[in-house]
C-alpha positions in Angstrom: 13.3 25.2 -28.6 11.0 24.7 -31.3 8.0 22.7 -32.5 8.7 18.9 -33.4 6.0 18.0 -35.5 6.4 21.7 -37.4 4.9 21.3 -41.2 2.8 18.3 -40.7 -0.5 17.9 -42.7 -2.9 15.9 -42.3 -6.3 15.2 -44.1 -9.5 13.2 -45.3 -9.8 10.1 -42.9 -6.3 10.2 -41.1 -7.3 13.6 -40.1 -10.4 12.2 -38.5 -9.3 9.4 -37.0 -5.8 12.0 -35.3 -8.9 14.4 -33.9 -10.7 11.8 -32.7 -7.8 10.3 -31.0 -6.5 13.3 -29.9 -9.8 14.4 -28.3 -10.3 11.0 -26.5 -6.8 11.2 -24.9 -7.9 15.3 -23.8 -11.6 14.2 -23.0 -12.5 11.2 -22.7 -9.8 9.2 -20.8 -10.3 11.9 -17.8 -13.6 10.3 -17.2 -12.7 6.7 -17.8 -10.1 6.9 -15.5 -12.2 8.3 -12.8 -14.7 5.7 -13.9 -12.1 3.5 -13.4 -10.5 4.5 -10.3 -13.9 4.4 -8.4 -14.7 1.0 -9.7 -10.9 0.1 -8.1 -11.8 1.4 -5.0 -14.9 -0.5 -4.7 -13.0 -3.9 -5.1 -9.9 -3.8 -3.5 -11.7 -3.7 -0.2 -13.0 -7.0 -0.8 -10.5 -8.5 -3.6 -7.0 -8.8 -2.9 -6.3 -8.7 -6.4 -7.7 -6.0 -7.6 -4.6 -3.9 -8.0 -2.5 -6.2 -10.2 -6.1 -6.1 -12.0 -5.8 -2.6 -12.6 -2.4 -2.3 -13.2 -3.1 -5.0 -16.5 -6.3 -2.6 -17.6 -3.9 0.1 -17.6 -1.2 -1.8 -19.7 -4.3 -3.1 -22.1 -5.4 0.3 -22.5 -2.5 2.4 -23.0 -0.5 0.1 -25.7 -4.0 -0.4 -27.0 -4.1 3.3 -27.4 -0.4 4.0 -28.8 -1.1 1.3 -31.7 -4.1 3.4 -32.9 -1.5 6.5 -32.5 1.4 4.2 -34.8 -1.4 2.9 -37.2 -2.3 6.6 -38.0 1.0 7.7 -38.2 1.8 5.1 -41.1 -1.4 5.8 -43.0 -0.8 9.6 -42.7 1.2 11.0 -45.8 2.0 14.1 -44.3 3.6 12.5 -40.7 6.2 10.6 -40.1 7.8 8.8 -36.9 10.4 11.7 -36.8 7.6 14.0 -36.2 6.6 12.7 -32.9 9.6 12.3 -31.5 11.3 9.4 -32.3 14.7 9.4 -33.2 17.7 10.5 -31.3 18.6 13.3 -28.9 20.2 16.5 -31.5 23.5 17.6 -30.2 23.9 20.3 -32.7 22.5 23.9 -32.5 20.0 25.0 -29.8 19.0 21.7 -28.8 22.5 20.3 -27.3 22.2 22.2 -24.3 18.8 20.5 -23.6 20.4 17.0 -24.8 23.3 17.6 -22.3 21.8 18.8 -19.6 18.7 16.2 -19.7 21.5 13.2 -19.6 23.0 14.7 -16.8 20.3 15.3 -14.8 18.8 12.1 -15.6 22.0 10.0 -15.0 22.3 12.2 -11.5 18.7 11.2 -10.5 19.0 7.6 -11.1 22.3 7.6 -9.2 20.1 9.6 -6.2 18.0 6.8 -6.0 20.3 3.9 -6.4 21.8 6.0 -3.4 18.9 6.2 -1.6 17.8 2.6 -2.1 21.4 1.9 -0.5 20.6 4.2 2.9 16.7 3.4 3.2 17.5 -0.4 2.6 16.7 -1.3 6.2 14.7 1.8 6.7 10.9 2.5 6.6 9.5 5.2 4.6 5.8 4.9 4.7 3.9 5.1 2.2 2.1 9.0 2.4 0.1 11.1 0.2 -3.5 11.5 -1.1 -5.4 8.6 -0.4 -6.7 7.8 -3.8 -2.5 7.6 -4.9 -2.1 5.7 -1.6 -4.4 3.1 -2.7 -2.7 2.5 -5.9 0.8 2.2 -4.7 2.4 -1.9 -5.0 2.4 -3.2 -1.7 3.1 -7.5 -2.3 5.9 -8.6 -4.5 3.6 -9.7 -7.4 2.2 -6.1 -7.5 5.9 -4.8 -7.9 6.7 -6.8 -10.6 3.8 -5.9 -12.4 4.4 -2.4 -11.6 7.8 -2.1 -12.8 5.6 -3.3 -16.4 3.2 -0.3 -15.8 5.9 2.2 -15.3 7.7 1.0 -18.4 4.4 1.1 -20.5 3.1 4.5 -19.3 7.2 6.1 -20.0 6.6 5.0 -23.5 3.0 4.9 -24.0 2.2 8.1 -22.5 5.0 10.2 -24.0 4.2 9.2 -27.4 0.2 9.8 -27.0 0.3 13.3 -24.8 4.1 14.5 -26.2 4.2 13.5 -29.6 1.3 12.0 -31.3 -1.1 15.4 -29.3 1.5 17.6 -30.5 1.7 16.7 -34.0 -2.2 17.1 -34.2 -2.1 20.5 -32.2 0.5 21.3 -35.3 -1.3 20.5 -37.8 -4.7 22.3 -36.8 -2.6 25.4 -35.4 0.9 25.3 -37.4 1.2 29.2 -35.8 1.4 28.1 -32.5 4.7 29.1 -30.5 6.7 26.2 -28.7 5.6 27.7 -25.4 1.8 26.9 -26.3 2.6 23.2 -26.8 3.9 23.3 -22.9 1.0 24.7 -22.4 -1.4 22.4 -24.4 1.0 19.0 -23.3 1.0 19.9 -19.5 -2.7 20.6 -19.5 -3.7 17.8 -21.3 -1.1 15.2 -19.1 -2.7 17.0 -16.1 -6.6 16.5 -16.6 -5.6 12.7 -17.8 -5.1 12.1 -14.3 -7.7 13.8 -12.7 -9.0 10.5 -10.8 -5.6 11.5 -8.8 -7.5 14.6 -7.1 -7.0 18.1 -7.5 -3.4 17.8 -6.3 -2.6 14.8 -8.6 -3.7 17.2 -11.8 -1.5 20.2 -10.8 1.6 17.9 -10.1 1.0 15.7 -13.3 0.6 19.2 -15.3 3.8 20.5 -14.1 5.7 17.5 -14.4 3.6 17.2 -18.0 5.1 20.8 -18.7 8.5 19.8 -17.9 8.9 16.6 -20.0 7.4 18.9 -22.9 10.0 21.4 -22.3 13.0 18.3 -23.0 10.9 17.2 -25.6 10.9 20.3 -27.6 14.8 21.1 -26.6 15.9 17.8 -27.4 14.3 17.1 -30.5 13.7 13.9 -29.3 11.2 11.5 -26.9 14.1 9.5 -25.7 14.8 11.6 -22.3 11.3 12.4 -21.7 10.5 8.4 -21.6 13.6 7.8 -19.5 12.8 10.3 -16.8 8.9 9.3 -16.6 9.6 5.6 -16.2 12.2 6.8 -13.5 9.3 9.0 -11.7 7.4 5.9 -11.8 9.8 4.0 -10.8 10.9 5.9 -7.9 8.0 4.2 -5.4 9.7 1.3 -5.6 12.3 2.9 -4.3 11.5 4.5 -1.7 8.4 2.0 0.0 10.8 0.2 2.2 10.7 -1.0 5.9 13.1 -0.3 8.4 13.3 -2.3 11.5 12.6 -0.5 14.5 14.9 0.7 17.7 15.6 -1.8 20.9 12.7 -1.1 22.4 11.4 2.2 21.0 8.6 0.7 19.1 5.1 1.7 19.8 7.0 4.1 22.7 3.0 4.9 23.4 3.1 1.0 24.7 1.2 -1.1 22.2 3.1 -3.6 20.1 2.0 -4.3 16.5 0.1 -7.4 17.5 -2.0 -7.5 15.1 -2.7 -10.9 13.8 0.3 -12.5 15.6 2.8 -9.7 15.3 3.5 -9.5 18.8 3.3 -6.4 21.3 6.8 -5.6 22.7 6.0 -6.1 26.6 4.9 -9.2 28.4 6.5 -11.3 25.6 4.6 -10.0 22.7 1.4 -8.4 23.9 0.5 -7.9 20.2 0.4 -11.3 19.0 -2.4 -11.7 16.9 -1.2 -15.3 16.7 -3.8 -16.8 19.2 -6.3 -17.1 16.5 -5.0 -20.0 14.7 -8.5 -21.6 15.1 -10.5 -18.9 14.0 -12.6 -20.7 11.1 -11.6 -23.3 9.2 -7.6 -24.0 9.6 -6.6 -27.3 10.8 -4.5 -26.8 14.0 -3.7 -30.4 15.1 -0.5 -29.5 15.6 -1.0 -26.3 17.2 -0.9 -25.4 21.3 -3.8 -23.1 20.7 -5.6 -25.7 19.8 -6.0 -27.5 22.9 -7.9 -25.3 25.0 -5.3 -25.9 27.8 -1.7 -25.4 26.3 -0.6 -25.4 29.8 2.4 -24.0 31.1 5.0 -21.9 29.5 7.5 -22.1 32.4 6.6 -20.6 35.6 3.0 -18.9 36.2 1.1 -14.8 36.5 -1.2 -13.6 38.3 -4.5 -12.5 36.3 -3.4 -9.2 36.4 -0.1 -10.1 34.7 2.0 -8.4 37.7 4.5 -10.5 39.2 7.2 -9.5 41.0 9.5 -8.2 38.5 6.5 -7.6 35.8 7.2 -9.6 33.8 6.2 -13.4 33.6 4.0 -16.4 31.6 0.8 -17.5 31.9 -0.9 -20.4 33.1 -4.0 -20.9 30.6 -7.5 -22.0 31.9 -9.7 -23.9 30.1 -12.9 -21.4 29.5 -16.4 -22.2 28.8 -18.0 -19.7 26.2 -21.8 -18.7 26.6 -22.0 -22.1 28.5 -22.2 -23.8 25.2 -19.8 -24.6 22.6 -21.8 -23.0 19.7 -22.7 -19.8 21.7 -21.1 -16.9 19.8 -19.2 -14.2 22.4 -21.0 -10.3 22.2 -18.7 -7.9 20.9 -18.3 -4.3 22.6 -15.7 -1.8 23.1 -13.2 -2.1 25.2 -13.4 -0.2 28.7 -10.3 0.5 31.1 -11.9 -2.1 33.8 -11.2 -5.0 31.2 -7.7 -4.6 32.0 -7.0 -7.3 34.6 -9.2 -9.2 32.4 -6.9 -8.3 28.9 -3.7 -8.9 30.4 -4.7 -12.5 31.3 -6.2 -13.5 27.6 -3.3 -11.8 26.2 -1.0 -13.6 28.5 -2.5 -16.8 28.4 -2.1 -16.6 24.6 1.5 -15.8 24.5 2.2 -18.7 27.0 1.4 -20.7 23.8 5.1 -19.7 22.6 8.3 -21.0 24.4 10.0 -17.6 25.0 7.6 -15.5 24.8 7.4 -13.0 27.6 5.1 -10.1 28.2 6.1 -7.2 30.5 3.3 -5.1 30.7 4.3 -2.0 33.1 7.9 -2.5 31.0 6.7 -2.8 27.2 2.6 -2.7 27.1 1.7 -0.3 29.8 -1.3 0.8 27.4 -3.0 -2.5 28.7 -3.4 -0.7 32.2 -5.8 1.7 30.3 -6.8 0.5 27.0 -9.5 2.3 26.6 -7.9 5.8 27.3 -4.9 4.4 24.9 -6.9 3.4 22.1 -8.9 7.2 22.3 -5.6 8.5 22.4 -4.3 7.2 19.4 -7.1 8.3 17.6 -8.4 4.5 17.4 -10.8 2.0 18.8 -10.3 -1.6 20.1 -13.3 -3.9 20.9 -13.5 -7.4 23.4 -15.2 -10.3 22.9 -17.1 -11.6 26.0 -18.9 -14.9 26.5 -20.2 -16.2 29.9 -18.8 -12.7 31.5 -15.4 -13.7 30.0 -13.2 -11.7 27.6 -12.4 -14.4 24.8 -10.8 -12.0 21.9 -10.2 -8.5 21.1 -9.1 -6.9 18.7 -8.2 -3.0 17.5 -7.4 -0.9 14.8 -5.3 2.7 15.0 -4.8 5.5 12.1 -1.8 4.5 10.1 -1.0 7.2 7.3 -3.3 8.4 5.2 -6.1 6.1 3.8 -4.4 3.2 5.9 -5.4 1.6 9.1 -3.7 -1.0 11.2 -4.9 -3.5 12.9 -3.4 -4.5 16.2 -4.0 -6.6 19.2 -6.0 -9.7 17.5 -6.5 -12.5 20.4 -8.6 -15.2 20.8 -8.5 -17.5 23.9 -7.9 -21.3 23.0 -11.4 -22.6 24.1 -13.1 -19.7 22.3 -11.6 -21.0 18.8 -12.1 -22.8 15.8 -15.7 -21.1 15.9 -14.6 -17.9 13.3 -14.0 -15.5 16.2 -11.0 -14.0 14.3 -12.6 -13.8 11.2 -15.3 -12.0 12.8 -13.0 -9.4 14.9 -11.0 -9.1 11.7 -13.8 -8.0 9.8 -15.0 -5.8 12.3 -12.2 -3.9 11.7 -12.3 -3.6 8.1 -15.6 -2.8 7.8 -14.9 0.1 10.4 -12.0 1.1 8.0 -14.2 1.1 5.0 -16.7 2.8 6.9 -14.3 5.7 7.4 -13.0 6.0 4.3 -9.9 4.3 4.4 -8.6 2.2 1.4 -6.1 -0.1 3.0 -5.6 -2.3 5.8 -2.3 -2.9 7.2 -0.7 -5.1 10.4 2.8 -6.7 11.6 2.1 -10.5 12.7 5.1 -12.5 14.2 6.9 -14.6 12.4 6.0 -17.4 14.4 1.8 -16.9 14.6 1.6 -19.4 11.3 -2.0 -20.0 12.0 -2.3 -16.5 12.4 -0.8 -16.3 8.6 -3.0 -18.5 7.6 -6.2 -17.3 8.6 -4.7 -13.6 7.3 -4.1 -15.4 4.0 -7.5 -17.1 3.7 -9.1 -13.3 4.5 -7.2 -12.1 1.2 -4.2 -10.5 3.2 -0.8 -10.7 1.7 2.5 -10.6 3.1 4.4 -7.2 1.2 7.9 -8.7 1.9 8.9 -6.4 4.1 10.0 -8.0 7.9 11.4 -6.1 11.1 13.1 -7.1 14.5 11.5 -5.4 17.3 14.9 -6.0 19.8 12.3 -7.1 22.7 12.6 -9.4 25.7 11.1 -12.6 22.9 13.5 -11.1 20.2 10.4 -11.4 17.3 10.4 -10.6 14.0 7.8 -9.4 12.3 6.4 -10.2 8.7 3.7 -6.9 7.2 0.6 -8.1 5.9 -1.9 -5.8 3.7 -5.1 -6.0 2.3 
C-alpha cells in the first residue's frame, strides 16, 4: 500500500485554490450540512417535498464541488488525473491482492443483496436507526428514483473530493506522510463531513471512510472504492420493503392500522380511516359517507357492537352535531367509558362498505378499553364529541424511531364535510412534531378513496408498498407517509 498522489507539487494560485478547497470539504461543509440538515427538518413537516428537495441540493452541491476539484487538477502542472485515482485497478505487485480481493468482495456483496431483495421481497424491514438518518431515508417512488441519482453522485463525487483530490493536497503539503496517515486523514475527514448524521453517523462514516481509503491506496485506483460506496447507498433500497402480515396476527395487541381508511382487523376493519371522505373539501356525491344515513350493510348491531356471535354490521343513525350544522365537535382524549360509544361510530362507518365486518372481542378487543390500550402502547387517541355524541377519533402510537403512526381516523357521516379529519389529522401531527418525531406514517385500505384523497390533499404520499391483513373483510392495505 502506498501513497497515490506520491510526488505531486503544487504552487502559486493552484496551490491556493487546492487549500482552499480542501479546507472547505474538512471545515466548512460540516457546518453547511448541519445547516442544512436542520433547515430539512423544519420543512418536511410541513412540505411533502422537501426530501426530493434535498436530495437535488445535494446533487447541485457535490458535482458543483468535484468540477472545482477537475478544474484544478487541469490547471495544476504538477497533478494529473492518475494522481487521484483515476485509472484502473493495478494487478501487478503489492496492489493485486487488494484489486482481487476488492472484486470479490464487492461482486459477493452485490450478489447478498440481490439475495436479499429476493427473500425480503414480500417482507417488511422497517426502517430503524438514528432519527436524523431516518428522516432522510426515500419513502415514495419519486424519492427512490432520485435517490438511486444521489447514491450514484455521492460514489463518484465523494470519492474523488475526500479520497483523491484531499489526498493529493495532504501529499503535496506533507510528501513524508506514511500511507497509514492518509487512512487516518481520509476517514476523519469523510467522518466530520457528516456530522449532521449525529455522533454515531461520524464514527460509522469514519470507519467506513477508513476502509474505502485502505482499497484506494491498495488498489491504486478509485474504481472499487466508488463501486462499493454507491452500493452502501444503495443498499436502503434494498432493504426498505413491506411484508404483508400473518392471518390474523396483525396488531395481536388488537388495534388494526386504521388509520385513514386502513382498516382495523376485527368488526370488519375497526381501523378504517376511510369514514372521512368528507372531511374538507372533497366532492363525495358518489360516496355512502356522504349521505348522513348510508343505511344498512346487511343485517344490524347493537351500540355496543356485541351480537350474538360478535361479530356483525351497523345500522347508521343520522346524528345532529352541536345542534347546528356549523357547530364544530370539542376534542379530548379518549376514556375507557367511550367504548360502547366507539364501537358504534366505528361500526356505523364500516357499514359504509359491503363486506366489511368488524369483530371486536375477535379482532379489536382494544376497543373494550381504549384508553388503557392506547397508554399501553405508549400512545394517545383523542374523540370528537358534539351534542354528547362521539363524531370522530382519531390516534397515533410510537412506530420506530422518529416515526409515528396514525391509526383509528373516523368521522361519522353527519359530522362531515366540515374539515373534522383534517383537524384530527393534524392533531396528530402536531403532537408528533411536538415530540420530536420527523415522520408520520399509516396503512389506509385500499378501498377508503376519499380517505386517499383527503391524505393526498394533506401532503401524504402513498410509498408503494401494500399488505393483506387475511381478516374476516380480506383488505389490503396501501402505506402513506408524510
Amino acid at each position: 500500500m502506498r501513497n497515490v498522489a506520491e510526488g505531486v507539487v503544487l504552487s502559486g494560485p493552484v496551490l491556493a485554490v487546492a487549500v482552499a478547497l480542501a479546507g472547505y470539504l474538512v471545515l466548512v461543509q460540516p457546518v453547511v450540512g448541519g445547516w442544512s440538515q436542520a433547515r430539512f427538518e423544519r420543512r418536511i413537516r410541513l412540505d411533502s417535498g422537501a426530501r426530493v428537495a434535498r436530495y437535488r441540493r445535494t446533487l447541485l452541491s457535490e458535482w458543483g464541488l468535484c468540477g472545482i476539484a477537475s478544474l484544478v487538477v487541469a490547471m495544476a502542472g504538477g497533478m494529473d488525473l492518475v494522481d487521484i485515482g483515476v485509472r484502473p485497478p493495478a494487478l501487478s505487485g503489492g496492489a493485486a491482492p487488494f484489486t482481487i480481493i476488492g472484486s470479490v468482495g464487492l461482486v459477493g456483496s452485490g450478489l447478498l443483496l440481490a439475495g436479499l431483495r429476493g427473500r425480503l421481497r414480500h417482507d417488511r424491514v422497517d426502517l430503524s436507526g438514528p432519527p436524523r438518518i431516518v428522516a432522510l431515508l426515500p419513502r415514495t417512488t419519486r424519492e427512490r428514483q432520485v435517490f438511486v441519482w444521489l447514491a450514484l453522485t455521492a460514489g463518484v463525487c465523494e470519492e474523488v473530493l475526500y479520497r483523491g483530490f484531499l489526498l493529493a493536497v495532504v501529499a503535496a503539503l506533507a510528501p513524508g506522510l506514511r500511507p497509514w496517515g492518509s487512512v487516518a486523514v481520509a476517514g476523519l475527514a469523510f467522518g466530520v463531513a457528516h456530522a449532521y448524521q449525529g455522533a454515531a453517523g461520524v464514527v460509522a462514516t469514519g470507519i467506513l471512510g477508513g476502509c474505502l481509503t485502505i482499497l484506494y491506496l491498495g488498489s491504486g485506483s478509485l474504481l472499487l472504492p466508488v463501486l462499493y460506496h454507491v452500493l452502501v447507498d444503495l443498499r436502503v433500497l434494498v432493504l426498505s420493503t413491506v411484508r404483508s402480515r400473518p392471518r390474523h396476527a396483525a396488531d395481536r395487541d388488537g388495534e388494526r392500522q386504521s388509520a385513514t381508511g386502513a382498516r382495523s382487523r376485527r368488526f370488519g376493519h375497526a381501523g378504517h380511516t376511510g369514514h372521512i371522505g368528507d372531511t374538507g373539501d372533497t366532492d363525495n356525491t358518489n360516496d355512502p359517507s356522504n349521505t348522513g344515513n348510508t343505511g344498512k350493510a346487511g343485517g344490524s348491531r347493537n351500540a355496543a357492537g356485541t351480537g350474538s356471535n360478535g361479530i356483525g354490521r351497523f345500522e347508521m343513525t343520522r346524528l345532529t352535531v352541536a345542534g347546528t350544522p356549523n357547530a364544530e365537535p370539542a376534542l379530548r382524549p379518549v376514556r375507557d367509558d367511550d367504548s360502547a360509544a366507539l364501537i358504534a361510530l366505528i361500526g356505523g362507518c364500516w357499514a359504509e362498505y359491503p363486506g366489511v365486518l368488524l369483530d371486536v372481542d375477535g379482532e379489536e378487543p382494544w376497543m373494550r378499553a381504549p384508553a388503557d390500550a392506547y397508554a399501553r402502547w405508549g400512545g394517545r387517541m383523542w374523540v370528537a364529541t358534539g351534542a354528547g355524541t362521539l363524531v370522530g377519533c382519531v390516534g397515533t402510537k410510537p412506530h420506530g424511531p422518529g416515526v409515528v403512526e396514525l391509526k383509528s381516523l373516523y368521522v361519522a357521516a353527519a359530522a362531515r364535510r366540515r374539515g373534522l379529519g383534517s383537524r384530527l389529522t393534524r392533531l396528530v401531527e402536531e403532537e408528533a412534531w411536538r415530540a420530536g418525531a420527523l415522520r408520520v406514517d399509516l396503512w389506509s385500505d385500499s378501498r377508503f378513496l376519499d380517505a386517499h384523497r383527503l391524505y393526498s390533499r394533506l401532503g401524504y404520499h402513498r410509498t408503494g408498498r401494500t399488505r393483506e391483513l387475511g381478516d374476516l373483510s380480506e383488505t389490503t392495505e396501501y402505506e402513506f407517509t408524510h
